[in-house]
Backbone as numpy.savetxt, mean C-alpha at the origin, in Angstrom:
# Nx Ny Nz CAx CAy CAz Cx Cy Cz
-12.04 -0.69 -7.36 -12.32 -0.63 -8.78 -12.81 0.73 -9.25
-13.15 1.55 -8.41 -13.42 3.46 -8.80 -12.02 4.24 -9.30
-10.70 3.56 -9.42 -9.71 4.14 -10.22 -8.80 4.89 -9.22
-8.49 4.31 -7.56 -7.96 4.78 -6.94 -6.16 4.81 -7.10
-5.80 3.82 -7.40 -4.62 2.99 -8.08 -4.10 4.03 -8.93
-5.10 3.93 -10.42 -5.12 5.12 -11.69 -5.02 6.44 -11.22
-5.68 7.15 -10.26 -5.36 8.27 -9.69 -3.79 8.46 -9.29
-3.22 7.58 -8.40 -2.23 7.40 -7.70 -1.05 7.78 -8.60
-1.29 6.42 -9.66 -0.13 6.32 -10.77 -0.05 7.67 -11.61
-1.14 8.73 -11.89 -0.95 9.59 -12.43 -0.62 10.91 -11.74
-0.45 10.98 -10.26 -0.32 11.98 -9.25 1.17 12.12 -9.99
1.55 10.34 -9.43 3.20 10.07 -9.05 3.45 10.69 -10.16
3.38 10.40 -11.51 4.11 10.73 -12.74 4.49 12.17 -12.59
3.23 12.83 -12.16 3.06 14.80 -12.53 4.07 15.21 -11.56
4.04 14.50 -10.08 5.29 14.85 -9.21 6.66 14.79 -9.39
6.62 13.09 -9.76 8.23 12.90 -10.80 8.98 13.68 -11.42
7.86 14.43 -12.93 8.10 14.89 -13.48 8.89 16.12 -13.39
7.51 16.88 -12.16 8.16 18.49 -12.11 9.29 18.21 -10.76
10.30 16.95 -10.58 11.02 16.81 -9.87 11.35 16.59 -8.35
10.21 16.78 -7.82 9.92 16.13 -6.10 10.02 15.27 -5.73
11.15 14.84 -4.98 11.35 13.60 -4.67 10.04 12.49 -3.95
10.26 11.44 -4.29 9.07 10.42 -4.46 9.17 9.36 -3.85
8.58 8.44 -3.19 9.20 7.16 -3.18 7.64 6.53 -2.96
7.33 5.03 -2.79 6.54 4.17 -2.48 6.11 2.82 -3.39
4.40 2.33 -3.11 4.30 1.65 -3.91 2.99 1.71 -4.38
2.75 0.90 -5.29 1.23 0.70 -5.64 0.89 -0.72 -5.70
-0.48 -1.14 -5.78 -1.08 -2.47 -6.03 -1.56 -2.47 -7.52
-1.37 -3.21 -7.81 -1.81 -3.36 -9.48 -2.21 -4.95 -9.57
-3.63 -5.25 -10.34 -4.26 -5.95 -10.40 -3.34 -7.06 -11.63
-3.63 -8.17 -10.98 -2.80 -9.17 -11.97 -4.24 -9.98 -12.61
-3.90 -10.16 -13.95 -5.09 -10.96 -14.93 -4.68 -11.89 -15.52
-5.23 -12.95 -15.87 -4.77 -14.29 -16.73 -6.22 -14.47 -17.61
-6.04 -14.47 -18.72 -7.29 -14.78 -19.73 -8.17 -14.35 -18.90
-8.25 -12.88 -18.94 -9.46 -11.78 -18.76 -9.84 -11.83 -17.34
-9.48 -12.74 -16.19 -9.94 -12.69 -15.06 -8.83 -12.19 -14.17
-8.82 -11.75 -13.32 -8.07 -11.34 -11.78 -7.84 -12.53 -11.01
-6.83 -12.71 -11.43 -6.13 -13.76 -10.46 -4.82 -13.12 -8.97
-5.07 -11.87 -8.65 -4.04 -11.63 -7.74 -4.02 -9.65 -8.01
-3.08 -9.59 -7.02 -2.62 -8.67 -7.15 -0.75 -8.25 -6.79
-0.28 -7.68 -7.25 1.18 -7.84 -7.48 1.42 -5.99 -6.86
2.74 -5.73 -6.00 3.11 -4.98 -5.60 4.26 -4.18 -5.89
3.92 -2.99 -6.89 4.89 -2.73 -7.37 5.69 -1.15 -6.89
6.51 -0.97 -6.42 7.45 0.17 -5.77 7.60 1.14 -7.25
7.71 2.17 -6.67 8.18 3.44 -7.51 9.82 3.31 -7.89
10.28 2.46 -7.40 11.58 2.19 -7.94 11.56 1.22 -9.08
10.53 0.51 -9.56 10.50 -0.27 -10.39 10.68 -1.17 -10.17
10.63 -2.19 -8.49 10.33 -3.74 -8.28 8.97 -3.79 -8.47
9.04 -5.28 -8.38 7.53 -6.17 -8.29 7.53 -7.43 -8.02
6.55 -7.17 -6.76 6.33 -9.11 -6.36 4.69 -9.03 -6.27
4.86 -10.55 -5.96 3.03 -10.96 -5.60 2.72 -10.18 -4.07
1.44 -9.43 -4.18 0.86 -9.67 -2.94 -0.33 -10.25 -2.47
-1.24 -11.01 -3.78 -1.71 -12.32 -3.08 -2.05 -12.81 -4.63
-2.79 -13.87 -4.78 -3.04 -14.64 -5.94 -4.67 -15.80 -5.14
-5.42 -15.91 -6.37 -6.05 -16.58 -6.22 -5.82 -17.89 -5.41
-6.37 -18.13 -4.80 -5.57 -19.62 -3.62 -6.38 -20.96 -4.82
-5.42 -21.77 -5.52 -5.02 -22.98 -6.25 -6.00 -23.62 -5.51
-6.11 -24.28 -4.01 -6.77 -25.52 -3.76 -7.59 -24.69 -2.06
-8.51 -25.84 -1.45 -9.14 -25.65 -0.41 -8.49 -25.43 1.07
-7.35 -26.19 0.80 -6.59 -26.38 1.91 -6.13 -25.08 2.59
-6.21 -24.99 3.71 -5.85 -23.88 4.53 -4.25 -24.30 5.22
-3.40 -24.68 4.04 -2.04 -25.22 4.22 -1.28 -24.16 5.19
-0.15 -24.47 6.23 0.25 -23.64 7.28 -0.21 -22.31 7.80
0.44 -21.33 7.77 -0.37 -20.13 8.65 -0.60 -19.20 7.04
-2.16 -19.19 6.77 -2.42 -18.84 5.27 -2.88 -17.30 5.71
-2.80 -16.52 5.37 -3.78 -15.08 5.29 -4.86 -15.43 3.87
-6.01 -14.72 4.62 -6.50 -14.83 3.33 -7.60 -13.39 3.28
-7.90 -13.17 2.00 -9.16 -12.39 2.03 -9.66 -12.30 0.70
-11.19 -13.21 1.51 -11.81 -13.37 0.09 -10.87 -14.82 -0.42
-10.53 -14.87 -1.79 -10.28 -15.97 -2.30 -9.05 -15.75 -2.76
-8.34 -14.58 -2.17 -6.85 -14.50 -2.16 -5.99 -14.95 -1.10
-4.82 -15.70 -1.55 -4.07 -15.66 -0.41 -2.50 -14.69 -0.28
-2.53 -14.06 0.83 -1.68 -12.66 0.54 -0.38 -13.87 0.91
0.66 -13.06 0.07 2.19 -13.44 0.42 2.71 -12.44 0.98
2.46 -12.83 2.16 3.25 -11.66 2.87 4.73 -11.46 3.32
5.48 -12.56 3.02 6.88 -12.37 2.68 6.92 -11.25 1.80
6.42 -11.72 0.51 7.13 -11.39 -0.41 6.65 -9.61 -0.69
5.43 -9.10 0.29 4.98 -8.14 0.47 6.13 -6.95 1.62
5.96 -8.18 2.12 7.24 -7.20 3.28 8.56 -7.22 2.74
9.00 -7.78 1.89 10.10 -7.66 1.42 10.46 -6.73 0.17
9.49 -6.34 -0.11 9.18 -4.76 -0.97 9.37 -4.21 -0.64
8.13 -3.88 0.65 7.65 -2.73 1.02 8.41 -1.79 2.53
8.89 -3.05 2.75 9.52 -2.39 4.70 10.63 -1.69 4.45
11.55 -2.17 3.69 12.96 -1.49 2.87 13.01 0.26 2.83
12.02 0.19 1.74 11.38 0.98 1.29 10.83 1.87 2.25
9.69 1.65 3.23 9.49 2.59 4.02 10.13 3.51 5.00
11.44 1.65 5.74 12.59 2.22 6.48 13.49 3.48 5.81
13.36 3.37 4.55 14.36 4.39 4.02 13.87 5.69 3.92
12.47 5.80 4.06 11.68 7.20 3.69 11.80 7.54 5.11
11.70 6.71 6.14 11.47 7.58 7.17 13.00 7.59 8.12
13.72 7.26 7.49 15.84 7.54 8.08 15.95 8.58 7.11
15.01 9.32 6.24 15.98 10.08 4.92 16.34 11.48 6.17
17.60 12.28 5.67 17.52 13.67 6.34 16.21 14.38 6.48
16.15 15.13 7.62 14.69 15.92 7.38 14.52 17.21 6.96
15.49 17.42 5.75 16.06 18.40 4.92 15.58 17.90 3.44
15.42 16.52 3.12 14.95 16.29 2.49 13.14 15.72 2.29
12.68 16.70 2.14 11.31 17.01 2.31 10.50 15.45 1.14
10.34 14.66 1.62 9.69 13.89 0.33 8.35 13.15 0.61
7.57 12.98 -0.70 6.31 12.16 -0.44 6.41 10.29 -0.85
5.54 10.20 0.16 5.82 8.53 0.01 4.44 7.96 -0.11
3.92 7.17 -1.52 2.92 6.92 -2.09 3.10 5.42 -1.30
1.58 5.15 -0.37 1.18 4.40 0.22 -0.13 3.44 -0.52
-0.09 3.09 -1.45 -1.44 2.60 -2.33 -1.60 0.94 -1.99
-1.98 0.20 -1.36 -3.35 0.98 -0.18 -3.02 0.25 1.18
-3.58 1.13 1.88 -3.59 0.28 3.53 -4.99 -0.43 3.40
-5.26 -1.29 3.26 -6.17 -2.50 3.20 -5.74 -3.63 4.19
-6.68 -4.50 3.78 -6.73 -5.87 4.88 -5.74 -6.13 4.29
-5.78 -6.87 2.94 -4.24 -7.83 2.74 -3.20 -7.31 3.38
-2.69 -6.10 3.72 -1.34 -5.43 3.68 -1.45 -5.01 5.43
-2.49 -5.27 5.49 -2.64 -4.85 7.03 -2.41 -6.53 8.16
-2.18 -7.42 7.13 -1.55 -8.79 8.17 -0.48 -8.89 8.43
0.28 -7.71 8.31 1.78 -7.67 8.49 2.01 -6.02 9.49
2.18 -6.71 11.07 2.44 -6.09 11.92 3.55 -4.89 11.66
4.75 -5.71 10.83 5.82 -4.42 10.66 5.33 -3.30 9.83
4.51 -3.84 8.97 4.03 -2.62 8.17 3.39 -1.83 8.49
2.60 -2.07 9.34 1.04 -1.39 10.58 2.21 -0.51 11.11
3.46 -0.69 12.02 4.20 -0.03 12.06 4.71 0.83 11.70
5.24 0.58 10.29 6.18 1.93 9.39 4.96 3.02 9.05
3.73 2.36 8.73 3.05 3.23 8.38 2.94 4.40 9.64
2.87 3.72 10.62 2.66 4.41 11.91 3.81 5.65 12.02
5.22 5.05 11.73 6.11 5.79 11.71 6.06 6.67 10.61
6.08 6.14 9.47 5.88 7.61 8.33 4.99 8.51 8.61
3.67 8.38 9.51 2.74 9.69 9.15 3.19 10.70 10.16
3.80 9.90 11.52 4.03 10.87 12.63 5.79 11.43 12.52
6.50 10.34 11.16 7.98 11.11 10.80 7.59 12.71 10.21
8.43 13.52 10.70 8.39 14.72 10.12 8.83 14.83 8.72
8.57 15.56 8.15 9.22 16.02 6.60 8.82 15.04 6.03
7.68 13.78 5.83 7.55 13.15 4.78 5.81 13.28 4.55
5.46 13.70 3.37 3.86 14.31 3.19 3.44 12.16 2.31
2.46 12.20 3.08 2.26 10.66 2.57 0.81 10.65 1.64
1.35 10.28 0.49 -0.12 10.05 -0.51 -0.61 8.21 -0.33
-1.51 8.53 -0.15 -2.13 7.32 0.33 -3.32 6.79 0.12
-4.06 5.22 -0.20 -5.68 5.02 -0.24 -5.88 4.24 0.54
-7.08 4.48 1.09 -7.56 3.32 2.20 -9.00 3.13 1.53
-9.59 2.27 2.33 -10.74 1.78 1.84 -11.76 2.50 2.16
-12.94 2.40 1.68 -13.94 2.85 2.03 -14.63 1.54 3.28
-14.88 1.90 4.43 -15.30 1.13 5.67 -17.00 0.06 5.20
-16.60 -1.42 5.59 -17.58 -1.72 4.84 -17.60 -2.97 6.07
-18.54 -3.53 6.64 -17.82 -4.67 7.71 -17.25 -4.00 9.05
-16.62 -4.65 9.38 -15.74 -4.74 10.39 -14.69 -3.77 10.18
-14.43 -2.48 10.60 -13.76 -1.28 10.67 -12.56 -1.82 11.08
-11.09 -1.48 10.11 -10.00 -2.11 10.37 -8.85 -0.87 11.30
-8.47 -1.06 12.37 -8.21 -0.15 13.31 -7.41 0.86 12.36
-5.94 0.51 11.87 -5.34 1.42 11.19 -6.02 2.38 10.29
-7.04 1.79 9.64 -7.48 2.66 8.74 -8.53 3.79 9.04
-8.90 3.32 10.21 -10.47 4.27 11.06 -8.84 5.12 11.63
-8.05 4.72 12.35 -6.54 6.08 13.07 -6.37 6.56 12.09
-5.73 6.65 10.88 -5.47 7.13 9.97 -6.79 8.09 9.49
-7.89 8.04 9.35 -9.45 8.71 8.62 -9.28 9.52 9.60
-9.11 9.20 11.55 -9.50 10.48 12.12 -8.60 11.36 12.58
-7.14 11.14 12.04 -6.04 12.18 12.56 -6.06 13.49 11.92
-5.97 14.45 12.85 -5.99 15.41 12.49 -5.42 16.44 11.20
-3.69 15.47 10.72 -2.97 16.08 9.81 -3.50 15.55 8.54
-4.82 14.73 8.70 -4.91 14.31 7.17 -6.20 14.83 6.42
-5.93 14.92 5.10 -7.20 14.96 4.30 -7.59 13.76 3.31
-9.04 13.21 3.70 -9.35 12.65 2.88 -10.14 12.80 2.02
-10.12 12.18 0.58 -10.54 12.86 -0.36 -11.60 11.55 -0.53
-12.72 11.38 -1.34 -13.72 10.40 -1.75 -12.96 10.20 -3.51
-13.23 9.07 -3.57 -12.94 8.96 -5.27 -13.50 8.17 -5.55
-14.72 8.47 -6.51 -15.83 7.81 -7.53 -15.74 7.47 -8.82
């Protein structure tokens, strides 16, 4: 809620603009009569699906992810997002591009293939990755503590 998202969305635009090729996604908060009911995953290409929603009832119905009082769809998360990554990191490595990662969090981190691509985009050559992770609060989530201490990255604080 410090405007990491809002940062993101206004990087992408200024990059767009002055023409650098781009690709990724962002999380954007979904509301129903003033409250946050979810959050929805939307690509720089202009899709959008759910990536979790308030969970309806108590039941911990088949294999649920949850965090907090969301339950992530992680179909419909990986079916955004893996496409998408596979393609940033097969592009030529002539074509130099950035790939907006908004955010490696828990929800997005219950999906092994993605723990993956991410793995593959930072160590693919030629792709510079804009990205948010969380600030460490609990239980330190492995990807995101690898990612804070690799050497090629900078992280920035945003208040």
């Amino acid at each position: 809620g410090v405007g990491k998202t809002t940062l993101i969305q206004k990087v992408t635009q200024a990059l767009k603009s002055s023409g650098i090729p781009i690709d990724g996604f962002y999380t954007e908060e979904v509301r129903e009569g003033g409250r946050r009911t979810g959050f929805d995953v939307v690509t720089l290409s202009g899709k959008r699906g759910p990536l979790s929603r308030v969970s309806s009832d108590a039941s911990t119905s088949r294999r649920e992810y949850r965090v907090g009082q969301y339950v992530v769809d992680l179909v419909s998360f990986e079916q955004l997002v893996l496409p998408m990554l596979r393609n940033v990191n097969h592009g030529s490595d002539a074509e130099k591009k950035i790939c907006v990662i908004d955010e490696i969090g828990k929800m997005e981190l219950f999906s092994q293939a993605f723990i993956q691509a991410v793995r593959q985009t930072l160590t693919g050559s030629g792709t510079v990755v804009l990205g948010t992770i969380p600030i460490p609060k609990g239980k330190p989530l492995d990807l995101v503590e690898e990612i804070r201490s690799r050497k090629d990255v900078k992280v920035f604080s945003v208040s």
